[in-house]
N, C-alpha and C positions, 0 to 999 in steps of 0.2 A: 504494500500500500504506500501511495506517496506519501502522507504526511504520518507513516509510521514513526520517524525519529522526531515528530513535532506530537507526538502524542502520547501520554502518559499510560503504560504498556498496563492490561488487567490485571497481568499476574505476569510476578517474576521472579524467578528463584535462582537465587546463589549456591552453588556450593552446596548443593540438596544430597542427604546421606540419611538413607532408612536402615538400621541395623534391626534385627531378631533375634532375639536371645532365643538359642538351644539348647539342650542338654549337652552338649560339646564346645559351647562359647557363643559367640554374637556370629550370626549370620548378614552378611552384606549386601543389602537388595540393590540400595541405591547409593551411587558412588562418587557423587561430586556435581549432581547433575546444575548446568547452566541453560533455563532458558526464558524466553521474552515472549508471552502472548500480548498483541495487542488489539484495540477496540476494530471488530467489526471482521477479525479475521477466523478463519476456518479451519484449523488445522486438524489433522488426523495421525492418532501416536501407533505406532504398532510398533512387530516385536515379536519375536518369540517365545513360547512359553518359558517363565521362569525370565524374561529380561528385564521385567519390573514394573512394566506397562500399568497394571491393575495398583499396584503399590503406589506409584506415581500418579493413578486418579485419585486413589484414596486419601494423598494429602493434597492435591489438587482441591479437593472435595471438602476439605476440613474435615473428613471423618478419619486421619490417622495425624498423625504429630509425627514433624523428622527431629532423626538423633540429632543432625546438626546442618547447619545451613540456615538462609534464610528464604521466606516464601513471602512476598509483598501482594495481598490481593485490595484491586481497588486502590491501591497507595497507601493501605493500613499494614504493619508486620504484623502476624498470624500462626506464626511457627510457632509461640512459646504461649497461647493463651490455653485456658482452663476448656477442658469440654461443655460448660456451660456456655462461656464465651463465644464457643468454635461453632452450636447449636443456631447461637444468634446472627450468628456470621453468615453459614449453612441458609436460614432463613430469610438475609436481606438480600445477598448478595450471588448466591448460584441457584440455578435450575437445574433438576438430575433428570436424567432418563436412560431407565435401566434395561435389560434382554426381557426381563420380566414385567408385565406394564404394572404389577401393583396397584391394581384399582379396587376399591372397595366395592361387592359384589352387589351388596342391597342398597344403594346410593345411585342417585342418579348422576347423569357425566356431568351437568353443571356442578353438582354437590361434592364431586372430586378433585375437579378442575379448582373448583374456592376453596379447599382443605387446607394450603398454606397461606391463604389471607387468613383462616381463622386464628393462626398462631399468630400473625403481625397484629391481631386486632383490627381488622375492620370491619365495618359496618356489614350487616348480611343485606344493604338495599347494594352496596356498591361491590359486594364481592358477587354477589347473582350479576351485576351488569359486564362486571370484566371478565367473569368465566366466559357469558355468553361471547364477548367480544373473542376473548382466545379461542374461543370452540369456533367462531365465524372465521378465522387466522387460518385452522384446519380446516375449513371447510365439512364441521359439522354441525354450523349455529344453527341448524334445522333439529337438532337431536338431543335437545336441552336435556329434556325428563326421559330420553333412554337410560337403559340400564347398561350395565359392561356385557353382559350374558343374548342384548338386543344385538347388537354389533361384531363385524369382523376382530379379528386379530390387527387388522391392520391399522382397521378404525380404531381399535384400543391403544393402537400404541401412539396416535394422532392424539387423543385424548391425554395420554400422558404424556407427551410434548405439550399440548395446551395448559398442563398444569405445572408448567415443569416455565414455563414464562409468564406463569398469571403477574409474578409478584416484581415482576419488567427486573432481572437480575442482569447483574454486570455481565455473569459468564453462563452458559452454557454449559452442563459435559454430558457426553451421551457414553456409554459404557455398552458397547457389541450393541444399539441398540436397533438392527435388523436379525440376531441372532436366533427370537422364533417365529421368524416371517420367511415364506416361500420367497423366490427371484425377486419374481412379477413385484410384489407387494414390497419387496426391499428396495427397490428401485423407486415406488413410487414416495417411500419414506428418505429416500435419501434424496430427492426431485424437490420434498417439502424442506426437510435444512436447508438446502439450497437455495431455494424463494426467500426461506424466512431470513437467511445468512446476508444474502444481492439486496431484498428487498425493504426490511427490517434493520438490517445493521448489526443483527445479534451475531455475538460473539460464541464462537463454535470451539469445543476442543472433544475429537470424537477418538474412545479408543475400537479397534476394532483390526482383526486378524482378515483380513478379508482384499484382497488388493481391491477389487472391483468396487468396494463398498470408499475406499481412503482415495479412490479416483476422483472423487464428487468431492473434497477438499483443493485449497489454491497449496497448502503448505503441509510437508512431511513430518513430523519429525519418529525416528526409527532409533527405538533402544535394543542392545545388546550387553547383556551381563554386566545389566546398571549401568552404562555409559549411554551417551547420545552419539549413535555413528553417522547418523544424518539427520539435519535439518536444511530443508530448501524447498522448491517448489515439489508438490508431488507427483506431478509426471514424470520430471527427472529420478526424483527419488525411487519411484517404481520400477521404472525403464533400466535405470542401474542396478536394483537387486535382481532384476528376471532377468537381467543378460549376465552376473554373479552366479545362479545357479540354471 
């Protein structure tokens, strides 16, 4: 993006190192890692199993704390707060969407979609009006008072991208999330990132093992046994590992 270096990156992390203590000493997930998301960009992290991928959302995500490094989301440091803290964070500032849509089975999609305004505290006249807004985004604002059990798999996972931006978050992260959707249907989920990423300006960081899936990202980035071996555009990035093996 041009005005990448005039713009204050979402997330940036120093020097990122995830240890796991085992019964034989600390395990080393994550090794030093250096990188720079910034507003309105789309990246896609992959990796091979065991490279740290999922470890590196999960502090992404504020749902894990690193041993050492720093992690700046929004411009605030986040590496060292309290899980209470990390919760609050979690709830102002990212949108998750997971393999599994997680939707509450006897709730209607509107009443899923507003689940995280009801922890910000808002009003239930204006979290009914923005769900419906986000469900109009996916193009299900027809489908207010369905249920999950009414709709495809694929509509579900539409649903939970709608509630995954109700709460207009800094960042995005999507976690393999075409993993239980057929081609057809992954394609058409990763067509919506893409609108909402061009169109929106939402900020994307997708993990996912999949090349075909990390093709619909502008930017790579590729870990191996904790390190970052590539970060660049992902066509290059792709085109370089499949002519590698």
């Amino acid at each position: 993006m041009s005005e990448k270096n005039a713009a204050e990156p979402v997330l940036r992390v120093r020097g990122l190192i995830k240890d796991y203590d085992s019964g034989v000493g600390p395990v080393h997930i994550l090794k030093g890692l250096d990188v720079d998301i910034f507003p309105g960009e789309f990246a896609a992290v992959m990796g091979p199993s065991g490279s740290g991928k999922s470890t590196f959302m999960n502090v992404l995500g504020c749902l894990d704390t690193p041993t050492a490094g720093s992690y700046r989301l929004n411009g605030q440091e986040v590496s060292h707060l309290s899980a209470v803290q990390l919760a609050g964070i979690r709830n102002r500032f990212i949108g998750f969407v997971f393999q599994g849509f997680n939707l509450l089975p006897r709730a209607s999609l509107a009443d899923n979609v507003a689940l995280p305004l009801i922890y910000s505290g808002v009003p239930a006249a204006e979290r009914r009006a923005r769900a419906a807004e986000m469900l109009g985004l996916v193009g299900l604002g027809h489908r207010l008072d369905a249920l999950p059990s009414q709709i495809s798999g694929g509509q579900q996972q539409r649903v939970a991208i709608a509630r995954a931006l109700v709460n207009r978050p800094a960042l995005v992260l999507a976690d393999e999330p075409t993993g239980n959707l057929d081609t057809h249907t992954s394609e058409e989920i990763m067509k919506l990132f893409t609108a909402l990423n061009r169109d929106e300006g939402i900020t994307l960081v997708l993990v996912t093992h999949e090349p075909d899936i990390a093709a619909h990202a502008q930017r790579l980035v590729r870990l191996v046994d904790g390190h970052v071996s590539y970060d660049g555009p992902a066509a290059e990035g792709l085109h370089l590992h499949s002519e590698a093996h």
